[in-house]
C-alpha positions in Angstrom: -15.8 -18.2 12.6 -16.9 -15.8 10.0 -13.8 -14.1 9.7 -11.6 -17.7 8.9 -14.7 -18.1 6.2 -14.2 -15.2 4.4 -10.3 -15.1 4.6 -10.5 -19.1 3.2 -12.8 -17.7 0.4 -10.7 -14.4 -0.3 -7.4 -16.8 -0.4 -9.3 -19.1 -2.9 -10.4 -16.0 -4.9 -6.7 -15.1 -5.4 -5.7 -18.5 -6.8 -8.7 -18.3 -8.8 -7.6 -14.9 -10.3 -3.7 -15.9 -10.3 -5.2 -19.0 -12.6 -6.8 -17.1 -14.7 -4.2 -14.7 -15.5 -1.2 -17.4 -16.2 -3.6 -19.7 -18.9 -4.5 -16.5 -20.5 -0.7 -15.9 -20.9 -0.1 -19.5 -21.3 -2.7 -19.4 -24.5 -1.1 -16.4 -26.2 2.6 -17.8 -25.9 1.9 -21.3 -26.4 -1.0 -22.0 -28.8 -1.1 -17.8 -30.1 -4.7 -17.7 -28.8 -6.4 -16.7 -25.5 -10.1 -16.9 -24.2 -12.4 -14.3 -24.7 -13.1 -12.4 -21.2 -10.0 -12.8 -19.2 -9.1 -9.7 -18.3 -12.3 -8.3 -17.8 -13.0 -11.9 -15.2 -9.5 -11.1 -13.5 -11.1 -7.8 -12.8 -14.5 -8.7 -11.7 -12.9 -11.6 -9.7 -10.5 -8.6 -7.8 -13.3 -6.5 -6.8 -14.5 -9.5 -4.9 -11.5 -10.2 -3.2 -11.9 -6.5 -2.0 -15.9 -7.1 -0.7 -14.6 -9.9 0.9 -11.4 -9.5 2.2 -12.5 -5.4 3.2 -14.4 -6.7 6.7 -10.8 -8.8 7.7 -8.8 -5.7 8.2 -11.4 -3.9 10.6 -9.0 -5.0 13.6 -5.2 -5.0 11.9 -3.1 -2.5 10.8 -4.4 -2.9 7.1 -7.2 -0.6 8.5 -4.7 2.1 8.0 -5.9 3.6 11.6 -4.4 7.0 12.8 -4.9 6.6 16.1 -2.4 8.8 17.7 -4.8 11.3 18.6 -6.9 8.9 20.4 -4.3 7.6 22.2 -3.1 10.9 23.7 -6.9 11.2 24.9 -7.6 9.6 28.8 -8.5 6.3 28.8 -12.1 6.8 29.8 -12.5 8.6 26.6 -11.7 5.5 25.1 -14.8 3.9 24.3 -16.4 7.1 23.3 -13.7 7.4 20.7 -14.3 4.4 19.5 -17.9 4.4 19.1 -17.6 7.9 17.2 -14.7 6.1 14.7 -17.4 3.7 14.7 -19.8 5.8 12.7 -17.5 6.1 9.7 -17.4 2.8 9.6 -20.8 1.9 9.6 -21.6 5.1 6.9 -19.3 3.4 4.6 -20.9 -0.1 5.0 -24.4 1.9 4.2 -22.9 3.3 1.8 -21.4 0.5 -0.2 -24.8 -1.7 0.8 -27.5 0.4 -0.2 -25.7 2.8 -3.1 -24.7 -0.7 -4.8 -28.0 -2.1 -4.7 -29.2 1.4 -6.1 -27.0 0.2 -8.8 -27.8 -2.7 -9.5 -31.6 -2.0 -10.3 -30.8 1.0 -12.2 -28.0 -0.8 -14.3 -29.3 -3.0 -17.3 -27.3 -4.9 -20.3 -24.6 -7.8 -19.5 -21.1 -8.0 -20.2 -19.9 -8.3 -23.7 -17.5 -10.3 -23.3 -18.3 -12.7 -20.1 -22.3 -12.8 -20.5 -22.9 -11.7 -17.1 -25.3 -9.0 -16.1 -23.2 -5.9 -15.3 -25.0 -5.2 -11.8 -22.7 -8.4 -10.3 -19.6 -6.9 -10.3 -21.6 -4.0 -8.3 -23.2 -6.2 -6.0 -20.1 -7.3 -4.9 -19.3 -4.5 -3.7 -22.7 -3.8 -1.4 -22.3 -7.4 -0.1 -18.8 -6.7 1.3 -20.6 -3.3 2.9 -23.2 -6.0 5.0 -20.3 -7.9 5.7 -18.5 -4.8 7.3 -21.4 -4.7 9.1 -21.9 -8.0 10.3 -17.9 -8.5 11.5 -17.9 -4.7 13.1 -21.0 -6.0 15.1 -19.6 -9.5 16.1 -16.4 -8.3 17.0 -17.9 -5.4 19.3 -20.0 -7.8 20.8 -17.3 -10.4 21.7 -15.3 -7.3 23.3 -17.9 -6.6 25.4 -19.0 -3.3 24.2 -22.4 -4.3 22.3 -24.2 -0.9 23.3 -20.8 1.3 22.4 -21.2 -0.6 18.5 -25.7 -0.5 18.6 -24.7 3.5 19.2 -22.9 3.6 16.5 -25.3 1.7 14.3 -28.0 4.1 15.6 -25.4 7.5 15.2 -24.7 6.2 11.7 -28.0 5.3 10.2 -28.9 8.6 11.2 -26.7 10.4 9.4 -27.0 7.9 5.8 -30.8 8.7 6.0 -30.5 12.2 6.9 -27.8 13.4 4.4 -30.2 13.1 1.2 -32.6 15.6 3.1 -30.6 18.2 4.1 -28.9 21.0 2.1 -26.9 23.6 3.5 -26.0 26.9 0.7 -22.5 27.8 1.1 -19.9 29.4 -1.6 -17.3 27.4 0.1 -16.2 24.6 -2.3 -17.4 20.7 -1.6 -13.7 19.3 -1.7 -13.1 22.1 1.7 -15.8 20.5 3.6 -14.8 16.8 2.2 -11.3 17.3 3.4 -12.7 18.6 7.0 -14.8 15.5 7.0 -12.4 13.0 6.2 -9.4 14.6 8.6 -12.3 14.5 11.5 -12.2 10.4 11.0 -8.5 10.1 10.7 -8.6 12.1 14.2 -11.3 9.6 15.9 -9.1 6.6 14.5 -11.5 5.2 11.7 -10.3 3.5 8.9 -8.5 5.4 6.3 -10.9 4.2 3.4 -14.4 4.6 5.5 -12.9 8.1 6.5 -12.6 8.6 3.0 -16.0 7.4 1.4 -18.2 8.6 4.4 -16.5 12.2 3.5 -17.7 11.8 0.1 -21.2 11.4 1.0 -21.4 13.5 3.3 -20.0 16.4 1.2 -23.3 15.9 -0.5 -24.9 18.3 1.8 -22.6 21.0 1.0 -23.5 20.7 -2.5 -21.1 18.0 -4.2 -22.1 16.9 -7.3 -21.4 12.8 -6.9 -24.8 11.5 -5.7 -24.4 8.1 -3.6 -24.6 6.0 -6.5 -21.8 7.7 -8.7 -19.6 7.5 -5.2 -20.2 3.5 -5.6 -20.0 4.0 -9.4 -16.5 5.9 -8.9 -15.5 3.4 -6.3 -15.7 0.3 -8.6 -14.7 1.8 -11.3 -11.1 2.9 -9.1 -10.4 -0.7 -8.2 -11.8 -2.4 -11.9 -7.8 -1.5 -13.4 -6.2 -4.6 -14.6 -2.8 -3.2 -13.7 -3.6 -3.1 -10.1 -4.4 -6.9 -10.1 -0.4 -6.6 -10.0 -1.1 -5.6 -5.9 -2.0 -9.1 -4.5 0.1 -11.3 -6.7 3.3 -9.2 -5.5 2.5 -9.4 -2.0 1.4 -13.3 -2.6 5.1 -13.3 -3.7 6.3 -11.5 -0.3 5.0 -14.1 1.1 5.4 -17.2 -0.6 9.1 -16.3 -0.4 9.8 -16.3 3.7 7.6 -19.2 3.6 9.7 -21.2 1.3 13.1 -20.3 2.9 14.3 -18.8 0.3 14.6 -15.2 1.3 17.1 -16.9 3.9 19.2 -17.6 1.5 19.2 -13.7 0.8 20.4 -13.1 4.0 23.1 -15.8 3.7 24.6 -14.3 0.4 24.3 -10.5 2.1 26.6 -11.9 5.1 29.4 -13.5 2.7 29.2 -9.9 0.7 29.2 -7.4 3.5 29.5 -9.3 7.2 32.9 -9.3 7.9 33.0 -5.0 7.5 32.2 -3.0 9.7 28.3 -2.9 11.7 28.6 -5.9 9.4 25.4 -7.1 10.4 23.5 -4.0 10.1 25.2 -4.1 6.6 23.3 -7.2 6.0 20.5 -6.3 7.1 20.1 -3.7 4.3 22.0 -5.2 1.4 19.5 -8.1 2.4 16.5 -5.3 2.2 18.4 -4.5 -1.2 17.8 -8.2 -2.8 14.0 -9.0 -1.0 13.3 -5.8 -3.2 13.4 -6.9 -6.0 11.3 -10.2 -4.8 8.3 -8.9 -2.7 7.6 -4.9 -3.9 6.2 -4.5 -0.1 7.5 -2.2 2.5 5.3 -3.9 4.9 6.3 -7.4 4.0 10.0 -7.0 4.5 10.0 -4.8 8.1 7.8 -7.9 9.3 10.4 -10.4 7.9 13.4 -8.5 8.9 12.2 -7.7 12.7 11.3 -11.3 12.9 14.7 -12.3 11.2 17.8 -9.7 12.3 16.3 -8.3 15.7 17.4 -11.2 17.5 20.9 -11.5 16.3 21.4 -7.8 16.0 20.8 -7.7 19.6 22.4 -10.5 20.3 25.4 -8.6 18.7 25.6 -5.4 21.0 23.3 -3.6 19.3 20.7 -1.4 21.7 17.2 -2.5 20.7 16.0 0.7 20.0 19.0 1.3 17.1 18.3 -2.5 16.1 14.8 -1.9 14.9 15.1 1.6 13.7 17.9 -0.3 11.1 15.1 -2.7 10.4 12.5 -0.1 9.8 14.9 2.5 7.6 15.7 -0.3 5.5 12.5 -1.6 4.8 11.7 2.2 2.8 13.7 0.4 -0.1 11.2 -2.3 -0.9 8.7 0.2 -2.5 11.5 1.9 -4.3 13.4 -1.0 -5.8 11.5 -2.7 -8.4 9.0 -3.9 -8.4 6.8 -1.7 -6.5 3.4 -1.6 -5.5 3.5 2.2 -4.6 5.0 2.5 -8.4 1.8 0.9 -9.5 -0.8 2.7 -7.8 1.4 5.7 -9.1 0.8 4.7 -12.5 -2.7 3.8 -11.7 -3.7 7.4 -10.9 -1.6 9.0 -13.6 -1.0 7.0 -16.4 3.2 7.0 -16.3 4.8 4.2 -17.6 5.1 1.2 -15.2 8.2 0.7 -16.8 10.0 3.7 -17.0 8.9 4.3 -13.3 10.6 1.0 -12.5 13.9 1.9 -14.3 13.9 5.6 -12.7 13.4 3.5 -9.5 16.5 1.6 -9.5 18.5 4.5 -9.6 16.5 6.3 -6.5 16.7 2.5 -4.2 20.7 3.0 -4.9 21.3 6.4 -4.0 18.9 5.9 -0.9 21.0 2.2 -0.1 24.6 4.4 -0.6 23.6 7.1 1.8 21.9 4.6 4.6 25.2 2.3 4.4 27.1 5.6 5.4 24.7 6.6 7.8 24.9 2.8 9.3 29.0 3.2 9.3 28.9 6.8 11.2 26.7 5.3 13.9 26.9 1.7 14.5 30.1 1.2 16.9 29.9 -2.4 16.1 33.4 -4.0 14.3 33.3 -7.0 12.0 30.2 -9.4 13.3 32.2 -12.4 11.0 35.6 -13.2 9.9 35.3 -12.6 5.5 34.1 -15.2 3.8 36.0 -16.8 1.0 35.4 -16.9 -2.4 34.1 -19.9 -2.7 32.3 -19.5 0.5 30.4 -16.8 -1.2 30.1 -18.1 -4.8 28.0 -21.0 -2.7 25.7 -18.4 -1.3 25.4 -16.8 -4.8 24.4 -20.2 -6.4 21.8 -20.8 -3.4 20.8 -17.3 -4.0 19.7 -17.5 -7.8 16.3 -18.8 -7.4 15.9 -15.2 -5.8 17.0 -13.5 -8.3 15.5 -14.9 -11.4 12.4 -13.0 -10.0 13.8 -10.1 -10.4 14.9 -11.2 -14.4 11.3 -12.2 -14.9 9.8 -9.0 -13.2 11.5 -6.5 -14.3 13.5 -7.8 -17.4 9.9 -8.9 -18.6 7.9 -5.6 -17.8 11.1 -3.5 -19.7 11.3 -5.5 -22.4 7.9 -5.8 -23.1 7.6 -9.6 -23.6 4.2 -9.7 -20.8 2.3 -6.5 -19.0 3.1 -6.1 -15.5 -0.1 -7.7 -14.1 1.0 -10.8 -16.1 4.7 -10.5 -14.8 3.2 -10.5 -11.2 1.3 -13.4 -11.5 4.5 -15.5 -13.4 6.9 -14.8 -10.5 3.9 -15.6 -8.1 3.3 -19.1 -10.0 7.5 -19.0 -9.6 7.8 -18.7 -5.9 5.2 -21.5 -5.5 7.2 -23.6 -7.5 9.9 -23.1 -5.2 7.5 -23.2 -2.1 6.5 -26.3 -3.1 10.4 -27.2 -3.9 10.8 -26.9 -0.5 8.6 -29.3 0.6 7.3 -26.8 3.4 3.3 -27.9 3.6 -0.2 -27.0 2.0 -0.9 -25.2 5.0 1.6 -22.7 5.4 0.9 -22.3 1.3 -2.5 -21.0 2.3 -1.9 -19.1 5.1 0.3 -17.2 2.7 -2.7 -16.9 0.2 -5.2 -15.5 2.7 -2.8 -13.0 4.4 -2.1 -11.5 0.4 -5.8 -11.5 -0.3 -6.4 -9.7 2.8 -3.6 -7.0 2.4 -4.5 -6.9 -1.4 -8.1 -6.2 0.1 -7.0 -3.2 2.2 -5.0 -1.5 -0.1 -7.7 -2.0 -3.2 -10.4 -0.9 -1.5 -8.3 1.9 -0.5 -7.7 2.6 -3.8 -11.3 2.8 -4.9 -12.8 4.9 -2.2 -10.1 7.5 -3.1 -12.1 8.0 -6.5 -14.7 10.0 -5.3 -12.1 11.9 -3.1 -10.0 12.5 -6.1 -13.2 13.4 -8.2 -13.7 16.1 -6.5 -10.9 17.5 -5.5 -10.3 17.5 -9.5 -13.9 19.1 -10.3 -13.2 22.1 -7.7 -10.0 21.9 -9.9 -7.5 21.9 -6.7 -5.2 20.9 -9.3 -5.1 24.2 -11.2 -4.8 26.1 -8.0 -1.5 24.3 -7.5 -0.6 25.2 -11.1 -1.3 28.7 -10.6 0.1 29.0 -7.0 3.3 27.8 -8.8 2.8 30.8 -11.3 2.6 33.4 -8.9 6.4 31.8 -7.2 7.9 32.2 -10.6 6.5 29.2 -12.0 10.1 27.9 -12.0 11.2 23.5 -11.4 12.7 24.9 -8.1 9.2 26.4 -7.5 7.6 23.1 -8.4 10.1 21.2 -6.6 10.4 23.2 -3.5 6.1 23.4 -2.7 5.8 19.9 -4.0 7.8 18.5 -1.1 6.2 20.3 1.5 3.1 19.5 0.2 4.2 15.9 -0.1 5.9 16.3 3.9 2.9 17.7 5.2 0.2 15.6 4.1 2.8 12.3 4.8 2.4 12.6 8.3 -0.9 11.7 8.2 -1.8 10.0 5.2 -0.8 6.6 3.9 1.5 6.5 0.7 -1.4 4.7 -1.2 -3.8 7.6 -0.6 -1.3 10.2 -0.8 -0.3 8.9 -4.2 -4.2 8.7 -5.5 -5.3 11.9 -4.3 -1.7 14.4 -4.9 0.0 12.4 -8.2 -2.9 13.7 -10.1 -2.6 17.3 -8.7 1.0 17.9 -8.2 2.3 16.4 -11.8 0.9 19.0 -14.2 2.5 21.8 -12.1 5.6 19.7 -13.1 4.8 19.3 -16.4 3.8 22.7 -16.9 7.8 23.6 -15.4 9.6 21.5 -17.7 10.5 18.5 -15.2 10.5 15.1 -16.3 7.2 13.4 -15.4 9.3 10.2 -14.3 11.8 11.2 -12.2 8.6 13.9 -10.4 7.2 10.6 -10.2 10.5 8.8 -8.5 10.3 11.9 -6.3 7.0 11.6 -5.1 7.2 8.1 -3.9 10.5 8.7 -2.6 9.3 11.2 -0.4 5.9 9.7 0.7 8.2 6.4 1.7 10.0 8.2 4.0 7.1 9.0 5.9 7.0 5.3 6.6 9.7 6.5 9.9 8.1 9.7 10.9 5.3 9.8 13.3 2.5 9.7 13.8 1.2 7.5 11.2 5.6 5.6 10.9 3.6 2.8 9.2 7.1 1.1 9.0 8.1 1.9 12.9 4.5 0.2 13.6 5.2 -2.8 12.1 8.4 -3.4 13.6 7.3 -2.1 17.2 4.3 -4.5 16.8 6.8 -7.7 16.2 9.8 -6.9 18.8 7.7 -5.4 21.0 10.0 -2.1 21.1 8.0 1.0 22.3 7.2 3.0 18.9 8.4 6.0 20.7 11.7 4.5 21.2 11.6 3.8 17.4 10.7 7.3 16.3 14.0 8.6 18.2 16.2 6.0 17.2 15.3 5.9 13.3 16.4 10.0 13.3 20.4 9.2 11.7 18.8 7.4 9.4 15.7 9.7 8.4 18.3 12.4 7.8 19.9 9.8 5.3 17.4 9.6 3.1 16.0 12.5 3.0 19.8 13.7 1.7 19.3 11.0 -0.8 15.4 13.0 -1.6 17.2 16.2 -1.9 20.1 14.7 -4.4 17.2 13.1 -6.1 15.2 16.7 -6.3 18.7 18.9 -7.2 19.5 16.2 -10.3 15.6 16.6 -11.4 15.8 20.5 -11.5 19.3 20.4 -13.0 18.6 17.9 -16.0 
């Protein structure tokens, strides 16, 4: 019950915020005016979203669990696991509960601009931490293991209250010991962010120098980016747009161009992965609308199941490559690149990686033509039925390039857009919402990711981890094929166990000055590093991507994992054409 409450209230907080974002840009186009406040209320109204949406993905995969550990453990280690996982949980609730109301006596003044007292905008925050609480609690109850979830009340109160008395001399660095911390709650399976912000206060022991309120103070502050407001309107899009019908009409105009070749199908499935691209910006969003859509009939076509979703799964890396991109925005979040720059130098990256998947889809699908070839007028029919799609991508990317709105703005006009046509298609108020809670509560996830990566990235910065890349660099020659070469492993290594999102906070910041420093083009470093931190979406254990697809076909993800391998090799050719054209230009 408390769970449909908050998600009702997190969807209603999205339409709030996607309100207040098109009359601010309705004011300045329209009337040249605007009201005084708006972007700092869009901001304040996204960190709620994130308190109240953060308890909803406890039980999904939006809790970005690595839990592959865990699973290779016997099963009556199971609910010991858990309980330990547990604890990081409950840390980071304390954390966010009592550090925000810490903050909210200390901080005085209001807002300039909305009259407020500042404290609000943290006591958002600490509410969501009780509600953490409360849902971790009710769900542990209803599944039967209410002295498992009191231990790990008991296990983590114990540790919030003993941390600020305890101090342990070592010359070690804080970030070493944060790191250890962090990777110890990825191994037990806790969420990625609680992993994260428990490790932070932890590392106060060790002698880090962000007290519990600056680790709140940091976290806010991470998430309080207009541009990242950009998150839930794309993925509101996402949605909007399989709800609607219209990305079928993708898939209709994909057949009529490629069906009748050969693997025709499989074809279709990625030039379709191609054109939803340019309409959702999520990964996520289009492996769960392509295993839902081409599984069936890609089976039903000869194809072994395995080889069916690995397709799905391998096509799915283009939707954070191809404009827009949400992983291109948290890029440009943590390092300040141009949003639209990144977008253009994206374009080129989602067409080399689309060129080498279609070959590697032609050398190993055996399937011949899946449909005779469509006529011309056959497919100038699917075209026209096809526009409404693609006038998003004229008013995403056409409008962030040119310069007419900001991204954030551009978000929220081709979210208003893809109502329009949700509405156009008659389909009901229900499914409307439904579509506006499940993009507040991804939009939740991945800000409140964002912001408990501050204090990681804090200090990993003050122990300057950053420099010792530049200087490890140095000592190889200092050369781009230096850069390049350590980057990637870098980028490979932490991949496996990371998601992109954190990946992108905590090594953008740390691996583009060593480019800089070696003369390569901040841009395309910064097309590189998504590129490869996509790919990671296939490769275990974390296959983000081969979990999402396993979880709607019901295919074993090992399966998955083996089957995806033609296709991995694809486009990680298209990362090393991508790497040899950045170190010879």
């Amino acid at each position: 019950m408390i769970e449909d409450v908050l998600g009702a209230l997190a969807g209603l907080i999205l339409a709030v915020l996607l309100a207040v974002v098109l009359v601010s840009v309705a004011l300045r186009y329209f009337f040249s005016t605007g009201f005084i406040g708006a972007e700092e209320l869009g901001i304040w109204l996204h960190v709620a979203l994130i308190a109240l949406g953060a308890p909803l993905s406890l039980g999904s995969a939006l809790a970005m669990r690595l839990d592959v550990f865990v699973r290779l453990l016997p099963e009556r280690f199971g609910p010991v696991t858990q309980s330990l996982g547990d604890v990081f949980t409950v840390l980071a609730a304390l954390i966010l509960l009592f550090g925000g109301s810490e903050i909210m006596t200390m901080l005085g003044g209001t807002s300039p601009t909305l009259g407020v007292p500042e404290w609000i905008r943290f006591g958002f925050l600490g509410a969501g931490g009780g509600l953490v609480l409360i849902v971790l609690l009710l769900r542990r109850v209803t599944e039967g293991r209410a002295f498992g979830v009191l231990a790990s009340i008991a296990l983590g109160a114990l540790l919030y209250f003993a941390v600020p008395e305890v101090g342990i001399d070592t010359e070690l660095p804080p970030s070493l010991f944060l790191a250890f911390i962090a990777a110890l709650g990825l191994v037990l399976a806790a969420p990625l962010a609680h992993a994260f912000l428990a490790a932070a206060y932890i590392a106060i022991v060790f002698g880090s120098s962000l007290p519990e309120p600056a680790i709140v103070s940091t976290t806010v502050t991470g998430m309080s980016k207009f541009l990242l407001l950009a998150i839930p309107f794309f993925l509101l899009v996402g949605g909007l747009l399989t709800a609607s019908g219209v990305a079928n009409q993708l898939v209709r105009f994909a057949a009529s161009m490629v069906g009748h070749r050969r693997a025709g199908l499989a074809q279709t499935t990625l030039l379709t992965s191609v054109l939803f691209s340019g309409a959702s910006g999520s990964s996520v969003a289009n492996a769960a609308f392509g295993a839902s859509t081409f599984q069936p009939e890609l089976v039903k076509h000869g194809y072994p199941p395995a080889q069916a979703g690995a397709i799905i799964a391998a096509t799915s890396v283009l939707d954070n490559v191809i404009p827009p991109s949400i992983a291109f925005l948290i890029l440009a979040a943590a390092t300040n690149l141009s949003v639209g720059s990144l977008l253009v130098g994206g374009f080129f990256a989602g067409g080399l990686m689309a060129v080498c998947l279609a070959v590697a889809i032609h050398l190993t699908v055996r399937e011949q033509a899946a449909q005779v070839r469509a006529t011309g007028a056959e497919r100038w029919k699917a075209a026209v039925s096809a526009i409404p799609a693609f006038g998003l991508g004229v008013i995403v990317v056409v409008g962030i390039r040119v310069g007419i709105v900001t991204t954030t703005e551009a978000a929220a006009l081709a979210a208003l857009y893809t109502l329009g046509l949700a509405v156009w298609s008659k389909i009901g108020p229900g499914s409307i919402f439904l579509s506006f809670r499940q993009a507040a509560t991804e939009a939740a996830a991945i800000g409140l990711l964002i912001g408990t990566a501050g204090p990681f990235a804090f200090l990993l910065a003050v122990d300057d981890v950053s420099g010792l890349v530049t200087n490890f660099v140095t000592l190889l020659g200092g050369s781009a094929l230096a850069v390049i070469i350590l980057s990637n492993v870098i980028l490979l290594l932490v991949g496996i166990v990371l998601d992109i999102g954190a990946a992108i906070l905590l090594f953008g910041p740390i691996l583009l000055p060593a480019a800089v420093a070696a003369g390569i083009d901040p841009i395309h470093f910064g097309v590189i590093l998504v590129v490869n931190l996509m790919i990671h979406g296939l490769t275990p254990p974390l296959g983000m991507l081969i979990f999402v697809v396993s979880g709607v076909t019901r295919i074993p993800a090992a399966a998955l994992f083996r089957a995806v391998v033609p296709y991995l090799v694809a486009l990680l050719v298209s990362l090393a054409i991508l790497c040899a054209w950045a170190i010879t230009f």
